[in-house]
C-alpha positions as a Markdown table, in Angstrom:
| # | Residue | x | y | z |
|---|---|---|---|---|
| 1 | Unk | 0.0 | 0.0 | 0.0 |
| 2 | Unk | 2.6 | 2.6 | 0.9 |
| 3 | Unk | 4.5 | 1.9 | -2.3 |
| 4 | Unk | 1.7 | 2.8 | -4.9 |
| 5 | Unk | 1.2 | 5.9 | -2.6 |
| 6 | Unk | 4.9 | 6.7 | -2.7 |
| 7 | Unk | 5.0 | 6.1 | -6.7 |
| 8 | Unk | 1.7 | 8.0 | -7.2 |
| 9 | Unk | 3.8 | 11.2 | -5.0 |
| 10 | Unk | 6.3 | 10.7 | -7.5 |
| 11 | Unk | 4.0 | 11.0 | -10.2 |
| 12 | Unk | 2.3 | 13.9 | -8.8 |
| 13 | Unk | -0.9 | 12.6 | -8.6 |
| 14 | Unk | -1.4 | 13.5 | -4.9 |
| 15 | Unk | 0.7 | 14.8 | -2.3 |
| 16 | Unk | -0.2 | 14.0 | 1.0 |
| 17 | Unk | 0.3 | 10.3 | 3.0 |
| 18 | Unk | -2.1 | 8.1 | 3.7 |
| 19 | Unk | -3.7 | 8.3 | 6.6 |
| 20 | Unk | -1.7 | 5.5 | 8.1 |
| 21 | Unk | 1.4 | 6.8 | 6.6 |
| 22 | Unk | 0.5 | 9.8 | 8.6 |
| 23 | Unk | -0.2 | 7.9 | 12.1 |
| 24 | Unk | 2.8 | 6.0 | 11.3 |
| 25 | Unk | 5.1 | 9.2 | 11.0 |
| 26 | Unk | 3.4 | 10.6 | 14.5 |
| 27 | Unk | 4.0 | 7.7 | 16.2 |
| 28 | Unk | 7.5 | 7.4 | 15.1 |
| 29 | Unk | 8.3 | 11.3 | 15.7 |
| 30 | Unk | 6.8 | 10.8 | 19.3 |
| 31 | Unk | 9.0 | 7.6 | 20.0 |
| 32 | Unk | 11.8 | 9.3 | 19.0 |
| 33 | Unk | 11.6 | 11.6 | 20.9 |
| 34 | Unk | 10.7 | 9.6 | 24.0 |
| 35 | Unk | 13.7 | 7.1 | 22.5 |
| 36 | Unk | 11.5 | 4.3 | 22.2 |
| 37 | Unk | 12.0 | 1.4 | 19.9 |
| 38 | Unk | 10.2 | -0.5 | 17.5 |
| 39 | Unk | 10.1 | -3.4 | 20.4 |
| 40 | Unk | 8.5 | -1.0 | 22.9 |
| 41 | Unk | 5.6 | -0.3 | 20.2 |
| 42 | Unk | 5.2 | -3.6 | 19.1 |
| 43 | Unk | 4.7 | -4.9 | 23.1 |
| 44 | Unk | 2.1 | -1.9 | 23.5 |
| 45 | Unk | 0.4 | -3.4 | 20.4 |
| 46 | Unk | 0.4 | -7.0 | 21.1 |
| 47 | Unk | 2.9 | -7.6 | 18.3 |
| 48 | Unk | 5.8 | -8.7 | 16.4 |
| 49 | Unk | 8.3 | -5.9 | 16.0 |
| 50 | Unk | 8.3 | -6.9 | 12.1 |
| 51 | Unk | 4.4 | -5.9 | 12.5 |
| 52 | Unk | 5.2 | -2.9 | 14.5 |
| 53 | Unk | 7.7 | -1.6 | 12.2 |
| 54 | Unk | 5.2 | -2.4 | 9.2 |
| 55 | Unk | 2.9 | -0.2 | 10.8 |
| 56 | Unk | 5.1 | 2.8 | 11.5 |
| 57 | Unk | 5.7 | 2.9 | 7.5 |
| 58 | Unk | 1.9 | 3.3 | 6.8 |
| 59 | Unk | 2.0 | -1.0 | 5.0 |
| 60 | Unk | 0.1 | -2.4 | 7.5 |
| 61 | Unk | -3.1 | -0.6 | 8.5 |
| 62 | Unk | -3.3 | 0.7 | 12.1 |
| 63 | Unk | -6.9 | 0.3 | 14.1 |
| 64 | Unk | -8.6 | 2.3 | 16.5 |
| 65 | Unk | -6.9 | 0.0 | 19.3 |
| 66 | Unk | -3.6 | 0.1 | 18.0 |
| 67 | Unk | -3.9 | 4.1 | 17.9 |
| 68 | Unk | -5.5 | 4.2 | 21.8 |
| 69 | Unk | -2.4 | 1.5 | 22.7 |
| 70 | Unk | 0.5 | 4.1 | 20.9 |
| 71 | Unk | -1.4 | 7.0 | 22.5 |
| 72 | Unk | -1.4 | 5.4 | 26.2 |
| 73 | Unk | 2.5 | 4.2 | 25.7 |
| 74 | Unk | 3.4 | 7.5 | 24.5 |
| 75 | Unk | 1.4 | 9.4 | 27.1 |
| 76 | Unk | -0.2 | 11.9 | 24.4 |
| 77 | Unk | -3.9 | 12.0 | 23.5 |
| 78 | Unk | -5.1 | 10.1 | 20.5 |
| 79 | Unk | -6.2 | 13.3 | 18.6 |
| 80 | Unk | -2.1 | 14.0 | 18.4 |
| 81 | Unk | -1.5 | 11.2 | 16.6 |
| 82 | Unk | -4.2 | 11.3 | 13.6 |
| 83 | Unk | -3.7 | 13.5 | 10.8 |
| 84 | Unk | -5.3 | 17.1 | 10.3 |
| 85 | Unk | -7.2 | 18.9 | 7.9 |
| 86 | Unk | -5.3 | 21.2 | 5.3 |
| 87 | Unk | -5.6 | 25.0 | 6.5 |
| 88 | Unk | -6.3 | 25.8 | 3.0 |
| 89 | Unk | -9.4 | 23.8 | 2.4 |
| 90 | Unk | -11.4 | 23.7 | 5.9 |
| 91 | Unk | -14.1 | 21.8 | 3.9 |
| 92 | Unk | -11.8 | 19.1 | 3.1 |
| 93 | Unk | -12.4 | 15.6 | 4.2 |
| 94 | Unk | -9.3 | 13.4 | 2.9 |
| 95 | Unk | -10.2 | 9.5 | 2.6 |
| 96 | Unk | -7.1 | 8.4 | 1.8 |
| 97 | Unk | -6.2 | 5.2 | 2.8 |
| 98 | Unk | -10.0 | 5.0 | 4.1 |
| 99 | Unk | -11.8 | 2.4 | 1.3 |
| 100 | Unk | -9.9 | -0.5 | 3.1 |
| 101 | Unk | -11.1 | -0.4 | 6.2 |
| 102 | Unk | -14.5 | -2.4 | 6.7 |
| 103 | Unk | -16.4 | -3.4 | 9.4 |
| 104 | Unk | -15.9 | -6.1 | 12.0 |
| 105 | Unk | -17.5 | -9.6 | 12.9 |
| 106 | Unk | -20.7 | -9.2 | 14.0 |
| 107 | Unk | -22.3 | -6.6 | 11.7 |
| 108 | Unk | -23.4 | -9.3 | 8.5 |
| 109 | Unk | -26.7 | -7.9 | 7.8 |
| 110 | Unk | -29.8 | -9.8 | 8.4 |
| 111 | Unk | -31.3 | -12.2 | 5.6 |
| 112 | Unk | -34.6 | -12.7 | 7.0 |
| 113 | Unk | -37.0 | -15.3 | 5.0 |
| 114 | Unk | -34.2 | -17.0 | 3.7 |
């Protein structure tokens, strides 16, 4: 996922990250900062460091849970670590990176009469 969003920047077709691209790069900038590792995300997760670090680069896609877990480990509210609005455009709502994210178990609809 991050590399057709990195080739499609280099096209020019768009130039913003995806939204988990953009978690990814608060979350590492925070650790940094903090000098946490990959390891100390991916225990805060419930994961692999490989899965951790896939995350941080916006390839793997980050849940609500995962961003409430970074948020607690790194002592910040989750609002800090999602991505904002252009200034330009306050009527903007950017769904990048949103069309793959789908619903749960549990919410099938009903097929009644069948």
């Amino acid at each position: 996922m991050s590399q057709d969003w990195e080739a499609a920047r280099e096209r020019g077709l768009i130039d913003s990250y995806s939204i988990y691209e953009s978690i990814g790069i608060a979350v590492q900038s925070a650790m940094f900062r903090r000098r946490l590792r990959n390891k100390d995300l991916a225990v805060a997760l419930g994961v692999t460091p490989s899965v951790a670090g896939k995350k941080l680069r916006g390839a793997i896609a980050w849940s609500v849970q995962d961003v409430f877990a970074a948020a607690q480990m790194l002592g910040v509210d989750p609002g800090r670590l999602l991505p904002r609005q252009k200034t330009n455009d306050p009527g903007q709502i950017s769904l990048a990176g949103i069309p793959d994210v789908v619903a749960g178990t549990g919410f099938e609809p009903v097929a009644s009469g069948l």
